[in-house]
C-alpha positions in Angstrom: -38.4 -3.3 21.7 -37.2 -0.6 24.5 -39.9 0.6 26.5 -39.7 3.9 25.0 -39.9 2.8 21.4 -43.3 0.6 22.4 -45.0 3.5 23.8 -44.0 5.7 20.5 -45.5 3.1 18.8 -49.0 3.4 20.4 -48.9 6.7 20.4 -48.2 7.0 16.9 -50.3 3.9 15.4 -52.5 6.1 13.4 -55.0 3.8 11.1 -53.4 4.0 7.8 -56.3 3.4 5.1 -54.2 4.3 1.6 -52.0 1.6 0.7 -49.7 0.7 -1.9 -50.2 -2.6 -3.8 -46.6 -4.2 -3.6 -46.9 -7.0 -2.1 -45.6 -8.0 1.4 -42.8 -10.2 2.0 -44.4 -13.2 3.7 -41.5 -13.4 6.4 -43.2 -9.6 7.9 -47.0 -11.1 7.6 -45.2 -14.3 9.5 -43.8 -11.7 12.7 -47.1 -10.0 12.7 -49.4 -13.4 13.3 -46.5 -14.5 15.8 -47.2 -11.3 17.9 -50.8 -12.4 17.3 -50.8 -16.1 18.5 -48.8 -14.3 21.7 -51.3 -12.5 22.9 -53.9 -13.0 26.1 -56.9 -15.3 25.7 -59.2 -16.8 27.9 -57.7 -20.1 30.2 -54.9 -20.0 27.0 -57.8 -22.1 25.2 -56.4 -20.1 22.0 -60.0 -20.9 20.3 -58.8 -18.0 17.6 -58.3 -18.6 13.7 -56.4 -16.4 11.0 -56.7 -16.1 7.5 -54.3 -14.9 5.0 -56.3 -13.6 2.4 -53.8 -12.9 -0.9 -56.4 -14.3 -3.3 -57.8 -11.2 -5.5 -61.4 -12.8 -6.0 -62.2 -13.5 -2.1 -61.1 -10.0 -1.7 -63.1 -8.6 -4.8 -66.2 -10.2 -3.0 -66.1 -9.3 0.9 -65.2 -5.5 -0.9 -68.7 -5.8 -2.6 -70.3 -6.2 0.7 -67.7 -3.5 2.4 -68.6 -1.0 0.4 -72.5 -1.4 0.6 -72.1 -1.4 4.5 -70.3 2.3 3.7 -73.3 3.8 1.9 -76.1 2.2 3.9 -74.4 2.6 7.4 -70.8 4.0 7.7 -71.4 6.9 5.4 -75.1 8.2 6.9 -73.4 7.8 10.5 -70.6 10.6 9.5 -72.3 12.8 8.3 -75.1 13.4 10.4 -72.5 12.5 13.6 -70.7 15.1 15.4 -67.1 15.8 15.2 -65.4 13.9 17.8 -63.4 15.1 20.6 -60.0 15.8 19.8 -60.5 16.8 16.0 -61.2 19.8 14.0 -64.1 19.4 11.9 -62.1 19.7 8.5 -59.9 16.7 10.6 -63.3 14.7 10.8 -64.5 15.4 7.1 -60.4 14.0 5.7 -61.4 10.9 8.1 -64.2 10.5 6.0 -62.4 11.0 2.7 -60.3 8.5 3.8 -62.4 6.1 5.0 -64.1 6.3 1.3 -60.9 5.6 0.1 -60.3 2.4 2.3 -63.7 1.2 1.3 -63.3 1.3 -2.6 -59.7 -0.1 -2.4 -60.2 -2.5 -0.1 -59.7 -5.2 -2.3 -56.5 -3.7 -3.7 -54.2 -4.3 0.1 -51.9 -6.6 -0.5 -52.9 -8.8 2.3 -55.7 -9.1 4.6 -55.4 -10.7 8.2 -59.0 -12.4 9.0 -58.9 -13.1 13.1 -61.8 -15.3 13.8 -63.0 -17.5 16.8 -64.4 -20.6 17.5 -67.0 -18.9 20.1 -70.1 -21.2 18.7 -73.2 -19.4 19.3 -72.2 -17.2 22.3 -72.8 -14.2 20.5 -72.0 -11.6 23.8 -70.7 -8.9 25.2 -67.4 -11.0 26.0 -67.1 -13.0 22.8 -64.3 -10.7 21.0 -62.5 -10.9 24.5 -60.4 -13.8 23.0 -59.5 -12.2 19.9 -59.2 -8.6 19.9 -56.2 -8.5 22.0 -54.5 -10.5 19.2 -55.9 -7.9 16.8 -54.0 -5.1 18.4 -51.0 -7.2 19.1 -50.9 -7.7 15.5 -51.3 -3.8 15.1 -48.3 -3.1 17.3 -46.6 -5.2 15.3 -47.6 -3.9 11.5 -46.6 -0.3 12.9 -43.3 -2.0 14.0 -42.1 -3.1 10.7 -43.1 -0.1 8.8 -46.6 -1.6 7.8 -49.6 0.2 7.4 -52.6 -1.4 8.6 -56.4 -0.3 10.3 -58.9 -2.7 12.1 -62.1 -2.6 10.4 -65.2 -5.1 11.5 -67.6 -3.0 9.0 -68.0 -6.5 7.1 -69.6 -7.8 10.1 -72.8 -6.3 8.7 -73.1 -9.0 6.2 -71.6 -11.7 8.7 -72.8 -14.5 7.5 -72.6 -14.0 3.6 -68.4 -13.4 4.9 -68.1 -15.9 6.5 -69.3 -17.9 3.6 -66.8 -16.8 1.4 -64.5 -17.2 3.6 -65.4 -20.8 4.2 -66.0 -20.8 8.0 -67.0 -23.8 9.7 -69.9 -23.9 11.9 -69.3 -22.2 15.2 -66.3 -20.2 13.9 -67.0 -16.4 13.2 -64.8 -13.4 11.8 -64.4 -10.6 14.5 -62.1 -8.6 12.2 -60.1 -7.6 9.1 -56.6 -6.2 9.0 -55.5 -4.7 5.3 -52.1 -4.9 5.6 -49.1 -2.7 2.9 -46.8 -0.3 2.9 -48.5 2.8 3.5 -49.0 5.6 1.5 -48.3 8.5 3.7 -46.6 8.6 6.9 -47.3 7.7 10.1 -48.2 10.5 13.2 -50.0 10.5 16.9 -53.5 9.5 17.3 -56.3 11.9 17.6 -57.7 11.4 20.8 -59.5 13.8 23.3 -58.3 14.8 26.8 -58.1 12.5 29.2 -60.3 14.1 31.7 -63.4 13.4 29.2 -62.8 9.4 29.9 -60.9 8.9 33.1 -62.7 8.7 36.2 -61.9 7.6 39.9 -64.5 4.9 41.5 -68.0 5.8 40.6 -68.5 7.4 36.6 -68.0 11.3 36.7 -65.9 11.8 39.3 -62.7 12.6 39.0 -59.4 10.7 38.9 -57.9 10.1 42.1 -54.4 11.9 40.7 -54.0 15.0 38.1 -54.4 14.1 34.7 -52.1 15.8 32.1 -54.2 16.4 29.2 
């Protein structure tokens, strides 16, 4: 991929939550786990896992959990929240709609992509440090072939009645969940505030040692 196009890409990698329910050739979920596997981890120990979930009962049962996290957490947290930087507040409220929709068709994407670790009981700040940069390797790589796809750890709220279903062994948890489809919609530029709210030079709050072009 040229420089150019990879930027594009991150640029325009918005989280697509409606997807269609063909299914995806398994050659496409095959590139997306091979830019997963590639990614940086710790001393390369590669102590990472990933599920292919295609079967419509697991799915039906990590939703039920999904969607109670939605009313007793996700759901609250919007709407008493307020609208983040670099969205209009009818911007924020679609977010929401969508994110509704996600939750009650969760079960209906076509393919999930489970990235666990093997991180035993070091449950700390560091832990998804040998995983998450597979997670958005594997992003990149969805947005590449025309895939939609979001990262969602909402189910993580009900870790360890997941990881059952999932059949986990000891010492091996799920960090995150990648619904994977064609998209239903099309793909535009991230919402994001100015960089001058986040980008600081040597001690927090002061700024950048070069312009920023918000």
């Amino acid at each position: 991929m040229p420089e150019a196009d990879l930027f594009h890409t991150m640029q325009n990698m918005r989280a697509m939550r409606r997807l269609k329910s063909d299914p995806v050739p398994d050659d496409l979920i095959r590139e997306i786990l091979r830019a997963g596997i590639a990614a940086p981890n710790g001393s390369n120990r590669q102590e990472w896992g990933f599920l292919v979930i295609t079967d419509p009962e697991v799915k039906r049962q990590v939703q039920a959990y999904y969607a109670r996290a939605f009313e007793d957490i996700v759901k609250p947290h919007y709407l008493s929240a307020s609208t983040p930087s670099g969205m209009t507040d009818s911007q924020y409220r679609r977010q929401l709609e969508l994110v509704e929709h996600l939750t009650l068709n969760f079960h209906e994407a076509p393919a999930w992509i489970v990235a666990c670790r093997n991180d035993g009981e070091r449950q700390n700040r560091a832990a998804g440090a040998g995983i998450y940069p597979a997670v958005q390797n594997m992003l990149l790589a969805a947005r590449a072939l025309g895939l939609g796809a979001t990262l969602t750890t909402r189910h993580t709220n009900y870790q360890a009645e997941c990881d059952a279903i999932f059949g986990l062994p000891e010492g091996v948890h799920s960090f995150a969940i990648l619904p994977i489809g064609y998209p239903i919609g099309r793909f535009g530029p991230t919402r994001r505030g100015p960089m001058s709210e986040v980008v600081f030079g040597n001690r927090w709050g002061e700024p950048a040692p070069f312009p920023l072009d918000d």
